[in-house]
N, C-alpha and C positions, 0 to 999 in steps of 0.2 A: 570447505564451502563448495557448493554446488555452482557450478562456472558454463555459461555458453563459450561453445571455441568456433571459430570461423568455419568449422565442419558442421556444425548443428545449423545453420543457416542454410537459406535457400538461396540460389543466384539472381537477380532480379528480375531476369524474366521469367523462372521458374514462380517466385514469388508473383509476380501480377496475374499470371494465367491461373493461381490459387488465391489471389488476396479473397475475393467474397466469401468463398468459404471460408478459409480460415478465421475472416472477421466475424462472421458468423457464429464459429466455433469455440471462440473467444469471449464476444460477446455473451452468450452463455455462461460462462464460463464465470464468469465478472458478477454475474447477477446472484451467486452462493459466497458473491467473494466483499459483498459490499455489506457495511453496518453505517447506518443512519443514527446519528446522536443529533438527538431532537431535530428543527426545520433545518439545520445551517451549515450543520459540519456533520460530514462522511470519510468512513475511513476505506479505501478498496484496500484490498489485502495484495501482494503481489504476490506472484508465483513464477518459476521458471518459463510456462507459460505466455503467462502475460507479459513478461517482459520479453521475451523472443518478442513474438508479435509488434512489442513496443521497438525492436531493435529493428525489424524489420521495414517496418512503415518507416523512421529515419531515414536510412536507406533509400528507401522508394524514394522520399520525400525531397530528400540533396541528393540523389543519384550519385550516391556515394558507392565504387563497385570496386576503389584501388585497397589491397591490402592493410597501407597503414589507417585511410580510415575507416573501416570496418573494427580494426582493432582499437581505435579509441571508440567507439561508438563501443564495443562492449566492456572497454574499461570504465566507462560513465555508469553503463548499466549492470552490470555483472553484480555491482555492490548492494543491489536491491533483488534483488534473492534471497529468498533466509535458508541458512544454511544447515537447517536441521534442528537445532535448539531454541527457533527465534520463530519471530513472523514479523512481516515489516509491510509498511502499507502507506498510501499514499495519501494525506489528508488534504481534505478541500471542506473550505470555509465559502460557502457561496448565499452571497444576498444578491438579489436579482437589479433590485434597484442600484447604481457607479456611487451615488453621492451618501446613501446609506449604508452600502459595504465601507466606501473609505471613511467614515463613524465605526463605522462596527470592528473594523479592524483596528484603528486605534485604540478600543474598549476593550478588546481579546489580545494586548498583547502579554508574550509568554503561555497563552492557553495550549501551544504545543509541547509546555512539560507536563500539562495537567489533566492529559490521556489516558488513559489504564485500561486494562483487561482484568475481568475476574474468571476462573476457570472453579469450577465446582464451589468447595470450602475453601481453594485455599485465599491468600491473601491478594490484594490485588496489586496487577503488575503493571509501571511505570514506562509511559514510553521514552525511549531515549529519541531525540528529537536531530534530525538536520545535523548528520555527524558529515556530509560534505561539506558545506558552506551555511554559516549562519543567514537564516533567512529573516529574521525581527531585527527591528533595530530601536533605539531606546523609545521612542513613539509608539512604534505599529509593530503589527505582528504582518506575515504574508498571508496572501490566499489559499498558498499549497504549503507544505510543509512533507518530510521524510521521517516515520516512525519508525524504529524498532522495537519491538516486546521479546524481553531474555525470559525465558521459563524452565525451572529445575524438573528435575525427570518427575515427581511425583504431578507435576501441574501437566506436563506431554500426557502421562499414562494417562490423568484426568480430560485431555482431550480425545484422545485415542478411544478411551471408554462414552465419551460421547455425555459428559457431565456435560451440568447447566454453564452455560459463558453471557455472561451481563460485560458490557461496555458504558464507560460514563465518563464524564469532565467533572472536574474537582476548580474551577476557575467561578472567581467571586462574580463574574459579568454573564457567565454561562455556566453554571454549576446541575450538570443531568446525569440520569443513569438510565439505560435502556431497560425497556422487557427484555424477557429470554430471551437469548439470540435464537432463530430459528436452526432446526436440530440439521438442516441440510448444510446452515454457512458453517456452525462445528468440523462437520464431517469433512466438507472441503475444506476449511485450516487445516485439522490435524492432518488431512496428508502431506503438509510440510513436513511432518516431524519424523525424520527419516533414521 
């Protein structure tokens, strides 16, 4: 698995006198890396990238600058990286209206096992869901949730070749499937696949 170590980091004031651009750099970044399922729910896709970035602004955030925690800040995050065989992405479930999300969250729970990926022909792939900490509980589902998608080498070489990739929800309250993914956010996954 592909690991940030306390060397791939910047010092924090190295970091502030770069945060614009970098966010900048990122922000970009983000926008090949995002898939919209239908109005509500988005999946961003992480990348080693993006989560630097993510471990960074922590950092900044708690003016966290001692050893040990630096090293738990990338033990939390380190896990969200995919590690060459995967991709794993950050889902957000967002209704703008407080009294109609917490309805709609109620209505969507478990919709985080009923995530998939389709990559060309072959069959579609299951996200495994919140393998930190369970974030539903017998009620409600959460806002965010942690995905992972496992894919066998025939499904990589099919992103690597730059096949069709459709995303959808298989959930009885929210049951969608996307158009074709555009051919740029393929391109940016399959450089996970190392």
């Amino acid at each position: 698995m592909t690991k940030l170590n306390k060397t791939d980091l910047l010092s924090l004031e190295e970091y502030s006198e770069r945060r614009e651009e970098l966010r900048a750099e990122v922000i970009q970044l983000k926008k090949d890396r995002l898939i919209q399922i239908g109005e509500n729910i988005s999946l961003l896709f992480e990348s080693i990238e993006t989560i630097k970035y993510q471990i960074q602004e922590m950092l900044r955030i708690e003016k966290i600058f001692d050893s040990d925690g630096i090293e738990e800040e990338l033990g939390a995050y380190n896990p969200l990286i995919p590690d060459g065989a995967n991709l794993k992405a950050t889902m957000l479930i967002e209704y703008p209206d407080k009294e109609v999300r917490a309805e709609k969250l109620k209505d969507l729970h478990l919709v985080e096992n009923k995530v998939w990926l389709q990559i060309g022909e072959n069959e579609r792939v299951y996200a495994v869901a919140d393998e930190d900490l369970e974030r539903s509980n017998e009620e409600k589902t959460s806002a965010v949730h942690f995905l992972r998608f496992e894919f066998d080498k025939n499904m990589i070489a099919d992103f690597k070749s730059a096949k069709m990739l459709y995303a959808g929800i298989d959930h009885p309250k929210y049951n969608i499937k996307t158009k074709e993914i555009p051919l740029t956010t393929v391109k940016s996954l399959a450089a996970d696949f190392n």
